[in-house]
C-alpha positions as CSV (number, residue, x, y, z in Angstrom):
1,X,0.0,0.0,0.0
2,X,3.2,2.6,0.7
3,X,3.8,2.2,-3.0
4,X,0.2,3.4,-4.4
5,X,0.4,5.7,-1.5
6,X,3.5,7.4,-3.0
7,X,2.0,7.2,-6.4
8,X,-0.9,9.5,-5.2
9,X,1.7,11.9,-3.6
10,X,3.4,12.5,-6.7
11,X,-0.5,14.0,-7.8
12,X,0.4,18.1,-7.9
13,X,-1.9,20.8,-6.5
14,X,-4.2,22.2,-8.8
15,X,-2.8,25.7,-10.0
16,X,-5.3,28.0,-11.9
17,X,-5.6,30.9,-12.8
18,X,-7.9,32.5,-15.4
19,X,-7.5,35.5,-17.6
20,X,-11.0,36.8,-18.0
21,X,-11.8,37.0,-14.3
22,X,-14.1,39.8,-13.9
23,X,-16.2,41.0,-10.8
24,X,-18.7,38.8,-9.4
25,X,-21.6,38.5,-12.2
26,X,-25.1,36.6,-12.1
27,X,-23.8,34.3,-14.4
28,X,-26.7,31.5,-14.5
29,X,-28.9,34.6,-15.8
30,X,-26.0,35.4,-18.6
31,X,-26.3,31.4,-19.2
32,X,-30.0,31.3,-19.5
33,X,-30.6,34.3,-22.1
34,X,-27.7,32.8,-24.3
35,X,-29.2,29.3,-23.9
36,X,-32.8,31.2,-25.0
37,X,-30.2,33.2,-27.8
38,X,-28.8,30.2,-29.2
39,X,-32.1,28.2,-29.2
40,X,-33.7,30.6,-31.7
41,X,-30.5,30.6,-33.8
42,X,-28.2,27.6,-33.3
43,X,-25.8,28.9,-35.7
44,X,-24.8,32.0,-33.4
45,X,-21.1,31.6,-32.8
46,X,-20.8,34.3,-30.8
47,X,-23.7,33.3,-28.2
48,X,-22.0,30.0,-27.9
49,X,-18.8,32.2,-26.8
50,X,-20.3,34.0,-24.6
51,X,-22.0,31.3,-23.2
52,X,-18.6,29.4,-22.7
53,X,-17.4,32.3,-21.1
54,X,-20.0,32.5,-18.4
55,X,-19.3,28.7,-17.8
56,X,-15.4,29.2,-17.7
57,X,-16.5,31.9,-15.1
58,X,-18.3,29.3,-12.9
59,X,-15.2,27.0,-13.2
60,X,-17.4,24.6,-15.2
61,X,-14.9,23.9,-17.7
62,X,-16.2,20.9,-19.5
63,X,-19.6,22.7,-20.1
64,X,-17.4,25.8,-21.4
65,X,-14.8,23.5,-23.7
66,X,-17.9,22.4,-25.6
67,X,-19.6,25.9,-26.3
68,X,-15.9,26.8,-27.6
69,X,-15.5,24.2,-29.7
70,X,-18.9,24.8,-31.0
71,X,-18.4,28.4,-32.0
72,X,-15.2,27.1,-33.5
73,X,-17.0,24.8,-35.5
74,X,-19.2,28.0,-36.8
75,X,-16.3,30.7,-36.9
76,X,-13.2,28.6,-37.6
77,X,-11.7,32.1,-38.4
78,X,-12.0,33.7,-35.1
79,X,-8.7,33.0,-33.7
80,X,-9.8,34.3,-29.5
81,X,-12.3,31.0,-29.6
82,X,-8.7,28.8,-29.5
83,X,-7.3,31.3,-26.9
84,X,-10.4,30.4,-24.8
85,X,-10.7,26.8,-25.8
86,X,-6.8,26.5,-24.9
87,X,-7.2,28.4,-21.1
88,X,-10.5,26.3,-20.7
89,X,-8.6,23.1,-21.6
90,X,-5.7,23.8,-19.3
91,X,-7.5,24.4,-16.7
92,X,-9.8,21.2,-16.9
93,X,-6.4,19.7,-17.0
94,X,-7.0,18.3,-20.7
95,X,-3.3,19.4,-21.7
96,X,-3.5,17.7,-25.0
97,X,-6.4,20.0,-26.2
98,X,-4.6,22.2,-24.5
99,X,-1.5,22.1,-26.8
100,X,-3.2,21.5,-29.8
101,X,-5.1,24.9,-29.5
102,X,-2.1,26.7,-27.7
103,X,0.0,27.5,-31.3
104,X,-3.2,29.2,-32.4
105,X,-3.5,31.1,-29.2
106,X,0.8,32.0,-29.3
107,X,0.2,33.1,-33.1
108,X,-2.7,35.6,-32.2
109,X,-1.5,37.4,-29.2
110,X,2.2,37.7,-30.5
111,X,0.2,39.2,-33.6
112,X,-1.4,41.3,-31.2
113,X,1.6,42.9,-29.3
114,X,3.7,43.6,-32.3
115,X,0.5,45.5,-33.2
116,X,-0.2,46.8,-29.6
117,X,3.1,46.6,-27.7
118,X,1.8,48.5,-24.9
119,X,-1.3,46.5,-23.9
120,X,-0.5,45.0,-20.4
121,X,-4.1,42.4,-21.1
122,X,-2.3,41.0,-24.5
123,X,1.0,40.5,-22.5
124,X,-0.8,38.6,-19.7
125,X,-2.7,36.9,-21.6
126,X,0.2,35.4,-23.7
127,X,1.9,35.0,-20.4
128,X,-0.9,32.6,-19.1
129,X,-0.5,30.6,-22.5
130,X,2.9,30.3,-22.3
131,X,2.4,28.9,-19.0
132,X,0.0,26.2,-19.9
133,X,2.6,25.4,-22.6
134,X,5.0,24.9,-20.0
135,X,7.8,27.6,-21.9
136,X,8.1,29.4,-18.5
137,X,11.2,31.8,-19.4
138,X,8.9,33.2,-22.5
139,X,6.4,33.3,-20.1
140,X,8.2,35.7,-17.3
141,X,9.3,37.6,-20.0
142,X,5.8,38.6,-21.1
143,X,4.6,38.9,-17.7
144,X,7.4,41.3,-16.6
145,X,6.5,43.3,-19.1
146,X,2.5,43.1,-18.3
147,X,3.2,44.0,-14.8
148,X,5.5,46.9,-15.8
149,X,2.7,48.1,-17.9
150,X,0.2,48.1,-15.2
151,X,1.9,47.4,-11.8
152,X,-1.5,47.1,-10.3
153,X,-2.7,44.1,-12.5
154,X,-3.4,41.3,-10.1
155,X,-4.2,38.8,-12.7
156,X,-1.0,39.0,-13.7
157,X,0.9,39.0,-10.8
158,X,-1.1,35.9,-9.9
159,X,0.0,34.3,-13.2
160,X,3.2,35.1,-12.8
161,X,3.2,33.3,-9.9
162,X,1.9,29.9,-11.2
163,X,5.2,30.9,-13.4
164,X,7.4,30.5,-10.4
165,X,5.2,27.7,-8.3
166,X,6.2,25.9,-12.0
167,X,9.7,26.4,-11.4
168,X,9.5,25.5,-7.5
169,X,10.6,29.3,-6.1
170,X,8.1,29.0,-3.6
171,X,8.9,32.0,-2.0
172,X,9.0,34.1,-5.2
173,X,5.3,32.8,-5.9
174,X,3.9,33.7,-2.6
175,X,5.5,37.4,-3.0
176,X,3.1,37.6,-6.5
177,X,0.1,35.9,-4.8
178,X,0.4,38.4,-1.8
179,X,0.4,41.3,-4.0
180,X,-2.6,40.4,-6.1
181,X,-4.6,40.2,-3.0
182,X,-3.6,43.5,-1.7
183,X,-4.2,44.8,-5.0
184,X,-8.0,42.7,-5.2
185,X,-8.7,40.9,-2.1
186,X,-11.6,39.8,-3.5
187,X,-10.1,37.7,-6.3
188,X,-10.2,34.0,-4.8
189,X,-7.5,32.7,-6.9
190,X,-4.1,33.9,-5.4
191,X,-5.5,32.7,-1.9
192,X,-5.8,29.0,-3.2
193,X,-2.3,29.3,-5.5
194,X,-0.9,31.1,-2.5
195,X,-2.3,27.9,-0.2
196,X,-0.8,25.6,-2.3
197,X,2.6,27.5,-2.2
198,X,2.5,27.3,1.6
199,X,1.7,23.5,1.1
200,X,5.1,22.6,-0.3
201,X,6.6,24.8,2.3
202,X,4.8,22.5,4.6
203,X,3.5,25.8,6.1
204,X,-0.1,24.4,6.7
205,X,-1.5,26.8,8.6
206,X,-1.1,29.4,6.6
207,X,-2.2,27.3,3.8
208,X,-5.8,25.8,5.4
209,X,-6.4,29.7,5.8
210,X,-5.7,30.9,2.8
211,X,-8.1,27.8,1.3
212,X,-10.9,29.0,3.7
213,X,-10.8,32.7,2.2
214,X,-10.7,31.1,-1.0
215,X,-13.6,28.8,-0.2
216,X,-15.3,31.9,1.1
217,X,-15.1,34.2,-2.1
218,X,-16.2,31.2,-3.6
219,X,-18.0,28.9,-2.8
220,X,-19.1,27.2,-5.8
221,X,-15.6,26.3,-6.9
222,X,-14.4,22.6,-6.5
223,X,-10.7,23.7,-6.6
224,X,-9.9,24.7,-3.1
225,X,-11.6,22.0,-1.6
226,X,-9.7,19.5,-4.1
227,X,-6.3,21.6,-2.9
228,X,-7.2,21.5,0.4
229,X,-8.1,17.7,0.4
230,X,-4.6,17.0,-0.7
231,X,-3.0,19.4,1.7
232,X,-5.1,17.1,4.5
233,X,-3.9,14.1,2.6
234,X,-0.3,15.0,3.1
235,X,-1.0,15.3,7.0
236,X,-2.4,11.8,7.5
237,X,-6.2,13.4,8.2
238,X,-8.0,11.1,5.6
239,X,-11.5,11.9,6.9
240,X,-11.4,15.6,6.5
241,X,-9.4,15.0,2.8
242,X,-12.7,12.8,2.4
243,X,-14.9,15.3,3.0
244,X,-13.6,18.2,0.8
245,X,-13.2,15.5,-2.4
246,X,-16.6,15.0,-2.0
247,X,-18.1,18.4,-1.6
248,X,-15.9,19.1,-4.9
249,X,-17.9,16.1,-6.4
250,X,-20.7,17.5,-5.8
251,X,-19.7,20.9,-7.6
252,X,-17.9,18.7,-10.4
253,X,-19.7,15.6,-10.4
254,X,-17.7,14.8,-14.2
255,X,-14.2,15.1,-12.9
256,X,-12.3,12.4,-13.0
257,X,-9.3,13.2,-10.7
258,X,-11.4,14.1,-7.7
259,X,-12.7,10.7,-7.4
260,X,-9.3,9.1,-8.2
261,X,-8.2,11.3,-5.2
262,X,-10.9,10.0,-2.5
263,X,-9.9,6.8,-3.8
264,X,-6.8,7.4,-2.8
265,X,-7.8,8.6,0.4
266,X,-10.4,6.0,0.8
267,X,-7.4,3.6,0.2
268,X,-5.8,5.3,2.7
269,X,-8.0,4.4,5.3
270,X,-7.8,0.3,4.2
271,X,-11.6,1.0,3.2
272,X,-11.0,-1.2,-0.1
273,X,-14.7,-0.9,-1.5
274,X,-15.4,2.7,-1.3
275,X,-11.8,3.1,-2.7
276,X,-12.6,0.6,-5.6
277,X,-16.2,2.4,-5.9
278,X,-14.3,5.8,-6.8
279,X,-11.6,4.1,-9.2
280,X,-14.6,2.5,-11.1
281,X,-16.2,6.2,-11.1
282,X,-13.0,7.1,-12.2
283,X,-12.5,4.7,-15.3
284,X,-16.2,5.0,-16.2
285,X,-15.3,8.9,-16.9
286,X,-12.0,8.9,-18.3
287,X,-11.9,5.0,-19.9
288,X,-7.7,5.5,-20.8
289,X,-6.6,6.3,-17.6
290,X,-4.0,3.5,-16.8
291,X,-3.3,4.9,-13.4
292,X,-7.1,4.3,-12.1
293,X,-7.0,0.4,-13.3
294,X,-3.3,0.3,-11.9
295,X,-4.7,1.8,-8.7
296,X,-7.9,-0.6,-8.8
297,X,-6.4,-3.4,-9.7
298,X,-3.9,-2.7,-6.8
299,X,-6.7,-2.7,-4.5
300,X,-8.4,-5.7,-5.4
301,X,-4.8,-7.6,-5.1
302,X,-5.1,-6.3,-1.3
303,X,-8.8,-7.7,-1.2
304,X,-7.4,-11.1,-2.4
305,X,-9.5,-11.0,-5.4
306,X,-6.5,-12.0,-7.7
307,X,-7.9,-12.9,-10.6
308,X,-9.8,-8.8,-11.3
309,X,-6.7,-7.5,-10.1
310,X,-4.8,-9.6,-12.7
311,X,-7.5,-8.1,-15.4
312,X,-7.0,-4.3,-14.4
313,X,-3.2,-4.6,-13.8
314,X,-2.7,-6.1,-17.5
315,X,-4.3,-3.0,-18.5
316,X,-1.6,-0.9,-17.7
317,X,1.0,-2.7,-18.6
């Protein structure tokens, strides 16, 4: 069990950031009249943009990758639609989709700044791109420049960030995160980056309080809790890890991961058939994910039942 235990360890904090974040709006009301919009003209492209963005807003990614991709299929032209379908992607941690679209995001927004080479929003928007690319020195070097155009941009400095949490200077990372929330302490996301920062300095006070403020600004998102739950993972408190995977379930019932996580944690806690319940949840949503049969066929070895464990494990291999 120490081995799979491990293997979950090696699972990274979720990181996000988004660069469209705007004040708190009634989004479910900008959902419904672009539902009602794009049911009297399914061919609107640019309701089914809007639309995606209000669900990228609510951290409902999946529901926001598809109205992309549909106004994509309409507008193949419109090169922002792979910008957003790239960020959206990233941050529903579907990096393939994520790179596919990324070169068509890179292309617009260095078109942009040659164009506009003082707008700090095209700067940190490549920045965040460049990010999910994983070319992190490009990606400081757009974001210093963002920042130097408009010192008081937090979503920048709370990209920048995810820049150095990516690199592992912790301490650089928190710096950023700290000043985006002086600058908007009412933007959740540098509280749950800056938590997770704390994490890996094993500072976990700090860290379960910057979760709760994030929690607190927003309660509808699955991503602290998820961050949390791992932080409680790493101290050995399986219960309360259980209890934030599952309220994130409940705001993300169609994510994968989380169940793979209270898997994990279910594991933890030698309670095999809850743990095998959540790897079956897992494999039933995402059907090519070797590590949920490795892990359930793992668990079924420790249950004795040898000859399903033989059946998952052969999967991986």
């Amino acid at each position: 069990m120490k081995k799979i235990t491990l293997l979950f360890a090696a699972l990274v904090f979720f990181s996000y950031t988004d660069f469209s974040y705007a004040k708190k709006e009634d989004y479910n009301k900008i959902i419904a009249d672009y539902t009602k919009i794009i049911k009297a003209n399914p061919n609107d492209a640019e309701a089914y943009k809007k639309r995606g963005d209000a669900y990228y807003e609510k951290r409902d990614f999946e529901r926001a990758i598809l109205d992309y991709t549909q106004a994509i299929k309409l507008n193949p032209n419109d090169m922002e639609l792979y910008v957003k379908r790239s960020r959206a992607s990233y941050d529903n941690r579907e990096t393939g989709q994520a790179k596919l679209d990324s070169q068509h995001a890179i292309t617009y927004y260095e078109n942009k700044i040659k164009r506009e080479s003082k707008n700090a929003e095209a700067h940190e928007n490549l920045g965040h791109i460049y990010l999910a690319a994983g070319v992190y020195g490009k990606a400081l070097t757009v974001l210093n420049k963002s920042i130097k155009l408009d010192p008081n941009n937090a979503k920048a400095l709370n990209t920048r960030g995810l820049v150095y949490f990516s690199q592992k200077k912790h301490a650089r990372a928190i710096a950023d995160y700290t000043k985006a929330i002086q600058i908007d302490p009412d933007f959740d996301m540098p509280y749950m980056n800056r938590g997770n920062a704390h994490v890996q300095n094993r500072d976990y006070d700090k860290a379960f309080a910057d979760y709760a403020k994030a929690i607190e600004l927003s309660p509808d998102n699955p991503l602290p809790y998820v961050n949390r739950g791992l932080a409680y993972g790493q101290n050995k408190d399986h219960d309360r890890a259980i209890a934030d995977y599952t309220k994130a379930i409940k705001l993300s019932p169609n994510n994968p991961l989380i169940y793979m996580l209270r898997g994990a944690s279910f594991l933890n806690k030698e309670d095999h058939d809850k743990a095998i319940a959540d790897y079956t949840k897992t494999i039933n949503l995402s059907p090519d994910n070797p590590l949920a049969y490795f892990a359930r066929g793992a668990t079924l070895f420790f249950k004795k039942e040898y000859q399903k464990a033989r059946s998952d494990l052969l999967k991986v291999v």
